[in-house]
C-alpha positions in Angstrom: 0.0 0.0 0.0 1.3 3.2 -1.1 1.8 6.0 1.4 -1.2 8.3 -0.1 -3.0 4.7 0.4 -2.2 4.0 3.9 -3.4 7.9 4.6 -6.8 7.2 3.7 -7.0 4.1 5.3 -5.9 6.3 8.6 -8.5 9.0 8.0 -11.2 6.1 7.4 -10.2 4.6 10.4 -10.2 8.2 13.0 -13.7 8.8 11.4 -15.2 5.5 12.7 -17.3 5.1 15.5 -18.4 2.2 18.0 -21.3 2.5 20.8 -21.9 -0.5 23.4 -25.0 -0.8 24.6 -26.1 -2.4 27.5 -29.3 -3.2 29.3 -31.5 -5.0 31.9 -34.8 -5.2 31.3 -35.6 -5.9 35.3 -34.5 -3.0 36.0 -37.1 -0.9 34.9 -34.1 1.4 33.1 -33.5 2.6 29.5 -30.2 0.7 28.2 -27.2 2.5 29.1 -24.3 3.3 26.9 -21.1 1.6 28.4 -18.6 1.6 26.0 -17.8 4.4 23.1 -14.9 5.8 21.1 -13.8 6.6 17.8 -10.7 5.7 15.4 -8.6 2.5 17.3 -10.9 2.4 20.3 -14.0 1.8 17.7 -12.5 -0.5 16.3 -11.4 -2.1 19.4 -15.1 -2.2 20.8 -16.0 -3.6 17.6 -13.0 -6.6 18.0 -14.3 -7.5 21.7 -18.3 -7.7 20.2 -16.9 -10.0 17.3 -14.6 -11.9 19.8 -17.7 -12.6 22.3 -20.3 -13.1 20.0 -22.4 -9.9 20.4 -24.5 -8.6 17.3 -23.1 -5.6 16.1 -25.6 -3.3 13.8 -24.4 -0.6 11.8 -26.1 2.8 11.7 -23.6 5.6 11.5 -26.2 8.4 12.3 -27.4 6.7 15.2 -23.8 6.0 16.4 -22.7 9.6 16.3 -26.1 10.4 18.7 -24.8 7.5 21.2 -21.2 9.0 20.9 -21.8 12.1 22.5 -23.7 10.7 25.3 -21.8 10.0 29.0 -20.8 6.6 29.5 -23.0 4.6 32.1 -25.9 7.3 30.8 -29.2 6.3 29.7 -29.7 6.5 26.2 -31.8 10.0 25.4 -35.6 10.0 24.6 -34.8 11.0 20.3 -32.6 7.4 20.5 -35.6 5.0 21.9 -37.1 4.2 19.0 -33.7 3.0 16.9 -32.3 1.2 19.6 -35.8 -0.4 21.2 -35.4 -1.7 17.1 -31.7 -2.9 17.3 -32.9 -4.5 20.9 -35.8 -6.6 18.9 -33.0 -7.3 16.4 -30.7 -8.6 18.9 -33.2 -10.7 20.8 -34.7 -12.1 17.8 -31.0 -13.3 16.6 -30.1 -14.8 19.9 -33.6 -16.3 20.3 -34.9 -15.0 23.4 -37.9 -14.2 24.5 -38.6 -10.3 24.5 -39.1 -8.7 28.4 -42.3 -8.3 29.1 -43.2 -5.4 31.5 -47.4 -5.7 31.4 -50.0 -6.1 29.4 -49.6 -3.4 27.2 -45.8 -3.6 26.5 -44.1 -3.4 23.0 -43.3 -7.1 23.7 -46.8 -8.0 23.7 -47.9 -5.9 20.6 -44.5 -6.3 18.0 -46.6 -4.1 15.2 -46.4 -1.5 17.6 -49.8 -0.5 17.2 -50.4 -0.1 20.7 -51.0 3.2 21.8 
């Protein structure tokens, strides 16, 4: 790779970013962001989902939202929507039941057409 190359491949590589999410449905809590960075730590965060089996989604928008957020914050009101998706996603692929929190939960109505 020529030097011009391996620039570009730097600059690619500053501009990514990588939010963790975490969260427990018991506790009553929005999901938390616990990890976050950009450039090497990105892609580090993206290695230790990969190396554990996590399911990583891409959405660059939503990850630059996430990235300005405090670690161990819950994640703001304008994210819930995205994330309860990438939540059903994850669930789904791993094959576990969604939480249920009552009788009129998301869980219990997928179509969302519960007011």
């Amino acid at each position: 790779m020529s030097n011009s190359d391996n620039k570009s491949a730097n600059e690619d590589n500053k501009d990514s970013v990588a939010v963790a999410l975490g969260y427990e449905p018991e506790s009553g809590y929005a999901p938390k962001v616990v990890a976050g960075g950009r450039g090497a730590i990105a892609e580090q965060i993206l290695q230790i989902a990969f190396a554990n089996g996590i399911k990583v989604r891409e959405d660059a928008d939503l990850a630059q939202l996430l990235s300005s957020i405090d670690i161990d914050s819950e994640i703001p009101l304008e994210a819930f929507a995205a994330v309860a998706e990438i939540l059903i996603y994850v669930y789904r692929a791993n094959e576990t039941p969604l939480p249920v929190h009552g009788e009129d939960s998301f869980a219990n109505d997928p179509g969302g057409t519960t007011p």
